[in-house]
N, C-alpha and C positions, 0 to 999 in steps of 0.2 A: 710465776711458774718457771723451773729453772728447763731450759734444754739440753736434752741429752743426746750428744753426739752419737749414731750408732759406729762404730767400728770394725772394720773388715774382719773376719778370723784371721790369725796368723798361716799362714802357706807354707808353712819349709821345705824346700826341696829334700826331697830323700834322699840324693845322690851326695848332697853336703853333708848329710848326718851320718850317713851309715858307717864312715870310714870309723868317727868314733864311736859308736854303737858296739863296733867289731871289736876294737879296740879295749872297751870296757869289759867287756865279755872275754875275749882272749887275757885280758892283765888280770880279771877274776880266778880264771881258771889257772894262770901260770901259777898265782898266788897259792891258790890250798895243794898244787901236786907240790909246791916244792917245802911246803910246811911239812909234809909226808916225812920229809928229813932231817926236821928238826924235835927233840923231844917237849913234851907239854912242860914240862916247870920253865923249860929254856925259853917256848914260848909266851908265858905267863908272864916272865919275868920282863922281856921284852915288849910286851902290849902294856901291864906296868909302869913302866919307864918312860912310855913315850912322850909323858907330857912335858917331861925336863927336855927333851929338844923342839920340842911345837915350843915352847915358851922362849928360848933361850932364841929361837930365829925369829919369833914374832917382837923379840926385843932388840935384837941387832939389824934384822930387816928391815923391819917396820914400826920401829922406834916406838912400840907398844911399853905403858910401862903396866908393873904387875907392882900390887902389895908383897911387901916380904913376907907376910903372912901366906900367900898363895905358893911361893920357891919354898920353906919351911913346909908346906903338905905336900909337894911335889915329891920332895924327899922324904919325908915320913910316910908315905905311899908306898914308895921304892924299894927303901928301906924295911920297908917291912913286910913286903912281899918278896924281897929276895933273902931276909931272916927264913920266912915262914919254907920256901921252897928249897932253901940249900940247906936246911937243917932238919928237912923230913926224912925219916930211917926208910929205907927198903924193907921188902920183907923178903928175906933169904930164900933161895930157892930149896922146894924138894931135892930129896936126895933121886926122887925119880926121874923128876925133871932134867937135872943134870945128867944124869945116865944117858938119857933118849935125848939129849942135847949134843951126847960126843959120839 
């Protein structure tokens, strides 16, 4: 019959955590007010893209290597969400719109 140790619950003091609790919480919200100023393709495009520099530091940093087959969809990713977004038409404004615009 094997023994099993029982083990304390873990205790963290709150005053240790809270600072990044706060922390988390205040870099969430700074996040989405200041997307407020960025348009959505620009954002698309950029959340997109991100895995070409997660990969690019996790190979220079951290001497991570990747199949070239994974850099090759990185960029057909990219690639084709920033085709797809920089080549979408607007739709013209009203002529009423424009009026009650000036």
């Amino acid at each position: 019959e094997a023994l099993v140790l029982r083990q304390p619950a873990p205790r963290a003091p709150f005053y240790q955590y809270s600072p990044c609790s706060v922390s988390n919480i205040v870099s969430s919200w700074a996040q989405y007010e200041c997307l407020k100023y960025v348009s959505f393709p620009t954002q698309t495009l950029f959340k997109s893209g991100k895995v070409i520099p997660v990969m690019l530091v996790g190979k220079i940093f951290h001497k991570k290597s990747y199949p070239w087959i994974e850099y090759l969809e990185a960029l057909g990713i990219t690639l084709g969400v920033a085709l797809f977004m920089l080549t979408e038409h607007k739709k013209p404004a009203s002529s009423a719109a424009a009026v009650a615009a000036s």
